[in-house]
C-alpha positions in Angstrom: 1.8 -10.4 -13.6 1.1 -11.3 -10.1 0.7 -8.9 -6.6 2.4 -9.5 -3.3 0.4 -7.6 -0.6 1.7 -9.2 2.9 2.2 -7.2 5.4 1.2 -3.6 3.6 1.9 -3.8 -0.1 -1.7 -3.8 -0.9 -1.7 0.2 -0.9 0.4 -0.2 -3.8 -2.3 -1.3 -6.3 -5.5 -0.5 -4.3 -6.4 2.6 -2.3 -7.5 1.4 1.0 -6.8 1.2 4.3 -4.1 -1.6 4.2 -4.2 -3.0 8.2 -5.6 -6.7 8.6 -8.1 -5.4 11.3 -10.6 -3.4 8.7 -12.2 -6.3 6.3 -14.5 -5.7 3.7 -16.1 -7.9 0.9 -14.7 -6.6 -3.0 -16.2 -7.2 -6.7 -13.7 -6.3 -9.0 -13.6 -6.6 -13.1 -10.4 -7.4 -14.7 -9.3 -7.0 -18.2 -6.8 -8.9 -20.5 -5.8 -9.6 -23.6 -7.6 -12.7 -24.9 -5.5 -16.1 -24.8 -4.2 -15.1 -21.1 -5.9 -16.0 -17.6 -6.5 -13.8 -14.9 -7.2 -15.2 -11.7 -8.1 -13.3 -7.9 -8.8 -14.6 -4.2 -12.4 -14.6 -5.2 -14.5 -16.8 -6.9 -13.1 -18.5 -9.8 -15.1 -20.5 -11.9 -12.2 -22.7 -14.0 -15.1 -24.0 -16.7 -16.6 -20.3 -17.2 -14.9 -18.7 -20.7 -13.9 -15.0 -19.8 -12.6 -13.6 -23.5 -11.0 -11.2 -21.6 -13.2 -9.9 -19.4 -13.5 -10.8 -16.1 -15.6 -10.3 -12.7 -14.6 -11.7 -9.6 -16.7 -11.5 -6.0 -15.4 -12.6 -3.1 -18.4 -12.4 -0.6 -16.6 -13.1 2.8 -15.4 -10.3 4.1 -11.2 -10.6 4.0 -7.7 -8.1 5.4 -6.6 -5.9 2.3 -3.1 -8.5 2.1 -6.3 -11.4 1.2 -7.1 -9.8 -2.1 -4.8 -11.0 -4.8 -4.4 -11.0 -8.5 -2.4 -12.8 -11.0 -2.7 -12.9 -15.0 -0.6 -14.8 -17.2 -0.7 -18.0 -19.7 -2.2 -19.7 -18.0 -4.1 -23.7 -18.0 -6.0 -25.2 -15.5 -6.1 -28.9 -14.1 -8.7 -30.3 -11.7 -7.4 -32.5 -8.8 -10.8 -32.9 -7.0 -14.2 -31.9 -6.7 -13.5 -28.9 -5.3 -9.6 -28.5 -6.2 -7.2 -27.8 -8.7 -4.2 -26.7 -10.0 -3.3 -23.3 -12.2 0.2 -23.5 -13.9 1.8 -22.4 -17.4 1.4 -25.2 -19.8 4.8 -26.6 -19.5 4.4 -27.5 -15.3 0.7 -27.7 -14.9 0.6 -31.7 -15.3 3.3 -31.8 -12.7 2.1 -29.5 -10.2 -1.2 -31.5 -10.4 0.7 -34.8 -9.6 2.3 -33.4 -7.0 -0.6 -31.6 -5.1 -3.3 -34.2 -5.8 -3.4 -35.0 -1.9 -5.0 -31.6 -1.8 -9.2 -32.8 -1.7 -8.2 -35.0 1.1 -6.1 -32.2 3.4 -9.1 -30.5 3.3 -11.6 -33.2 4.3 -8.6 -33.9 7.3 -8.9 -30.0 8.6 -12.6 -30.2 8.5 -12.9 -33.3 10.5 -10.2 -31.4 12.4 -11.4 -27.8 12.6 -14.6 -27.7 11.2 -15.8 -26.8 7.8 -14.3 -25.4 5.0 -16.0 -22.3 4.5 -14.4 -20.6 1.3 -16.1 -23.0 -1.5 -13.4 -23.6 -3.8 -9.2 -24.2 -2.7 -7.2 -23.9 -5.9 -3.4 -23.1 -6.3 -1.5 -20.9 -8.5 1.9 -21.8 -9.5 3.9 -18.8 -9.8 6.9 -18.8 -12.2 10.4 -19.0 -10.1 10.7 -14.9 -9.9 8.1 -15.4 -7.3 9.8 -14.1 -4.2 7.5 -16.2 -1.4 7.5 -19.9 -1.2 3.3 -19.3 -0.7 1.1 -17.1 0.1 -2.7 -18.1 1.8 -4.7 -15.9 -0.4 -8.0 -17.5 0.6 -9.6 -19.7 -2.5 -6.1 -19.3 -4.5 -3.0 -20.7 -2.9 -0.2 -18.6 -4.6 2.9 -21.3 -4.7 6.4 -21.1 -5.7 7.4 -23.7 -8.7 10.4 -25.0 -6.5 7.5 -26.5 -4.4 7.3 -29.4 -7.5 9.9 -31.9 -6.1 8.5 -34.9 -7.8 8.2 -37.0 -4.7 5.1 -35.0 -2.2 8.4 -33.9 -0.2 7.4 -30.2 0.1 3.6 -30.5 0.1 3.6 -29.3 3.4 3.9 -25.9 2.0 0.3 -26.4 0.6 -0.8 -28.2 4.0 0.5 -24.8 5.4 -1.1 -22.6 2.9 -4.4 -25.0 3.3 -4.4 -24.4 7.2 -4.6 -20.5 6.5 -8.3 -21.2 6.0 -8.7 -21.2 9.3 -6.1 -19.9 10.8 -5.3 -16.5 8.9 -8.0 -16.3 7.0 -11.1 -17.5 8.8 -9.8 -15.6 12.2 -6.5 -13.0 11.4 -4.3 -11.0 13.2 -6.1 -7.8 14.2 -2.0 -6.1 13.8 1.3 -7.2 12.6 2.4 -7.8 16.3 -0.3 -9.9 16.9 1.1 -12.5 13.8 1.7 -15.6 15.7 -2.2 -15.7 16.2 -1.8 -16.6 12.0 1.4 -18.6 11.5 2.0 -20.4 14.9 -1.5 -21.5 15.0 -1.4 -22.6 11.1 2.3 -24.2 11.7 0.5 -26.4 14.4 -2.6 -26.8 12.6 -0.3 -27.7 9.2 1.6 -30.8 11.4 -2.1 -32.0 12.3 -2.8 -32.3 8.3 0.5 -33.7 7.6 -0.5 -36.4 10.5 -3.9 -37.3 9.0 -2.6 -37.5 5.2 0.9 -38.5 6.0 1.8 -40.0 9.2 3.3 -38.9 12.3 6.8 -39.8 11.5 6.4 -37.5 8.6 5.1 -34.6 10.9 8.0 -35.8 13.4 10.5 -35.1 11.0 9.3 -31.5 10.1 9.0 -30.5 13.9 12.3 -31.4 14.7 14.0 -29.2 11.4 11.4 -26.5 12.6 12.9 -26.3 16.2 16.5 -26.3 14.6 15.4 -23.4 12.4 14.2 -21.7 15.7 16.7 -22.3 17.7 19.3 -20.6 15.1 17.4 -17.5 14.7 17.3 -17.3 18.4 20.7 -16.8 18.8 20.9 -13.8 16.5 17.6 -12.0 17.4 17.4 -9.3 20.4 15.5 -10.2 23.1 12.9 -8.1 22.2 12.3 -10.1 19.0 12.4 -13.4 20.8 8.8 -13.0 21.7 5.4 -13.8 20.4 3.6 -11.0 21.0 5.9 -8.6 19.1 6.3 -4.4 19.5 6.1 -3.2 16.6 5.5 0.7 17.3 7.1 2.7 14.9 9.1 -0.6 13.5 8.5 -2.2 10.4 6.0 -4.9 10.4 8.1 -7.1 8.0 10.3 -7.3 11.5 7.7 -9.3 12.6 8.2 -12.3 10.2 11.1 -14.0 11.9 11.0 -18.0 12.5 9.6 -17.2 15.9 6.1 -16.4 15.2 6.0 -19.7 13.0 8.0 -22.2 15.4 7.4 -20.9 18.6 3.6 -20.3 18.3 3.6 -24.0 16.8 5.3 -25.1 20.4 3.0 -22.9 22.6 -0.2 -25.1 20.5 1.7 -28.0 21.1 2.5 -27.1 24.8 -1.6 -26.4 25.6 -2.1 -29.4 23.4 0.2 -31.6 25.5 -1.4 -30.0 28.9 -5.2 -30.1 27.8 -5.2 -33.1 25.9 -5.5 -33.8 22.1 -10.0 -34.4 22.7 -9.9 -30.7 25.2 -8.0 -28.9 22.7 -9.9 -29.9 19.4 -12.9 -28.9 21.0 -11.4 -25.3 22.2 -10.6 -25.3 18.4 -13.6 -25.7 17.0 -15.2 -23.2 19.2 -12.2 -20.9 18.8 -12.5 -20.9 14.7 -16.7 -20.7 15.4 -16.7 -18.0 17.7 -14.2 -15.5 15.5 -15.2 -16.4 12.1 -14.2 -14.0 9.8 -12.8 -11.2 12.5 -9.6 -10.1 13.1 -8.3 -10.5 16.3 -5.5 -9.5 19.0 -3.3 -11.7 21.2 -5.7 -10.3 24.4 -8.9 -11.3 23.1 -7.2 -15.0 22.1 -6.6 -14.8 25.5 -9.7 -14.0 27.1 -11.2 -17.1 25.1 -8.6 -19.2 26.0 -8.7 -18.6 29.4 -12.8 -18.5 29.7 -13.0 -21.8 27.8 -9.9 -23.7 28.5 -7.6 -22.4 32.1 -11.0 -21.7 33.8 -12.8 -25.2 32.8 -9.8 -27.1 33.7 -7.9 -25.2 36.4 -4.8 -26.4 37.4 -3.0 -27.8 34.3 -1.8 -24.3 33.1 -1.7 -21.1 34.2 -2.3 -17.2 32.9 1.1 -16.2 34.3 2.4 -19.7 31.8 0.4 -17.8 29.0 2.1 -14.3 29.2 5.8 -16.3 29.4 5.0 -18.3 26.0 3.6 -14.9 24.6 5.4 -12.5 26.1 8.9 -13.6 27.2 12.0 -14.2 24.5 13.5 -17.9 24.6 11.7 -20.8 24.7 10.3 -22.4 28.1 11.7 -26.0 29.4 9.7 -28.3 27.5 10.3 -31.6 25.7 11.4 -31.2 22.4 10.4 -33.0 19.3 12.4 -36.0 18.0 12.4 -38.4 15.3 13.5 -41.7 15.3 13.5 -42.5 11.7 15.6 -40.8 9.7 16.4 -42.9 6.3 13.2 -43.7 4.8 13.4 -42.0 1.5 11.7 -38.9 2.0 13.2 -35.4 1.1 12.1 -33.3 4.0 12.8 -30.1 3.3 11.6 -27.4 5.4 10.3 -24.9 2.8 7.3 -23.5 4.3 5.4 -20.2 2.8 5.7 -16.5 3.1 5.5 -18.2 4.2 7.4 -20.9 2.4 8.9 -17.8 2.5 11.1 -14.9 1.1 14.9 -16.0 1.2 15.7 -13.3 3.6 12.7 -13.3 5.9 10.6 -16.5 6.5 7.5 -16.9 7.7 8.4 -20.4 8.4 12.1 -22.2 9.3 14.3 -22.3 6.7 15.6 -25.6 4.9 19.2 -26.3 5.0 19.1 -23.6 1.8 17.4 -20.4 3.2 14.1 -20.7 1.2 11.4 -18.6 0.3 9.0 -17.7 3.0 5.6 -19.3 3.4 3.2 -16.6 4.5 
């Protein structure tokens, strides 16, 4: 048994106000039969014995869609100090192989971002019914099994998931229009990972599919859809989770990356994540910090009319795209990002050449 809560399925299983701008702390006890494993976005303590009885905290103060809950037959493998791997018996050795990068993603987004602030960052892997290729549930990645190539080709569905700690999850979306704030931000700060772990050509390789994917779903979305900063009044907000909030809000990173510089821009990151820790905020106030601590320190390199195109305008502005110049070295790129590595039908991330699960 597992819940999927992103954007509003939370109000399903718990009676709450299910918008990403209220947060609140939770304590919640679980029951099971003995011999299974439950498992929440909380803390969980994989050398505590539970019988069946359970009690989970989490402490930091989260959006409803954060709180998550999975129970099944479960084992548990440790890949480092502070990460590890839940699976069913038959994948768990597997999925620890494959994800045992994981310790040193996070030590590359702290000396990126600044500190890791949720204790523990294990992953679930969800049997193959699971309709998202991941979900960011902070402390508990939930992952689809199809993520378990065998070769590291997909972790950057985990390096996504991983950057959700502070994109997402430290700082969220105060709305569903205001999504691009989670995944372009976490798209960008996902290739930075991938960079530090894996290489640039690696990264290289995953822009370029990424702006493909982008590029496609531009040409069948409505204007209206083309843009960051979505309306969403009286609209679903699963409308929202087209490639554009993932690719495009990567681009407009990489475009005030490019325009700043790579020392200007890790700095305005590492005041940004400081500044809104654990609130949930809308494309105006990312704004009003962006402009207070980057356009008005360094005037002339972008403008606030430049902003509201990227945010507000459908297409994507004249800029240099990303290329690759290696394309034979043995690695199985696949885009496959989470809803996120995403649902089949509505990605949080580009599709691979296969339309894959979403990565939220």
């Amino acid at each position: 048994m597992y819940t999927q809560s992103e954007p509003i399925g939370t109000r399903t299983w718990i009676p709450l106000q299910d918008t990403p701008q209220v947060r609140a702390t939770y304590r919640a006890m679980i029951h099971t039969d003995y011999g299974l494993l439950a498992v929440m976005s909380a803390e969980n303590d994989p050398k505590v014995k539970h019988n069946g009885e359970y009690v989970f905290v989490m402490p930091e103060a989260i959006p409803s869609y954060l709180i998550s809950l999975a129970v099944g037959d479960l084992e548990f493998k440790e890949t480092g100090p502070r990460t590890g791997v839940y699976a069913e018996k038959s994948v768990v050795r597997a999925a620890a192989k494959e994800f045992a990068d994981t310790e040193s993603m996070i030590a590359a987004g702290e000396k990126l971002f600044g500190p890791y602030r949720w204790n523990r960052y294990d992953i679930l892997v969800l049997p193959p019914s699971f309709p998202e290729g991941g979900e960011e549930n902070p402390r508990l990645s939930f992952i689809t099994p199809t993520v378990i190539a065998g070769d590291k080709s997909l972790v950057s569905v985990i390096a996504h998931e991983l950057a959700h700690s502070w994109s997402g999850n430290l700082v969220s979306n105060a709305t569903w229009r205001d999504v691009w704030l989670n995944e372009g931000v976490t798209v960008f700060l996902e290739g930075r990972i991938m960079t530090a772990v894996y290489g640039e050509q690696r990264t290289s390789m995953e822009a370029v599919l990424g702006l493909q994917s982008l590029r496609d779903e531009l040409a069948t979305l409505a204007p209206r859809d083309q843009v960051l900063a979505i309306d969403l009044r009286d609209r679903d907000p699963e409308l929202a989770f087209s490639t554009v909030p993932y690719e495009k809000g990567r681009l407009f990173m990489k475009y005030l990356d490019a325009k700043f510089g790579a020392e200007r821009f890790d700095v305005f990151l590492h005041g940004y994540f400081d500044h809104f820790a654990f609130t949930s905020i809308s494309t105006e106030q990312f704004n009003e910090y962006l402009f207070a601590n980057l356009l008005e320190r360094f005037p002339g390199l972008v403008s606030r009319d430049q902003v509201l195109a990227w945010e507000n305008a459908p297409g994507i502005p004249a800029e240099p795209s990303p290329h690759s110049g290696h394309h034979d070295d043995g690695l199985r790129v696949r885009r496959h990002r989470g809803r996120r590595h995403e649902r089949p039908n509505a990605r949080r991330s580009p599709p691979p050449s296969k339309p894959r699960p979403r990565v939220l």
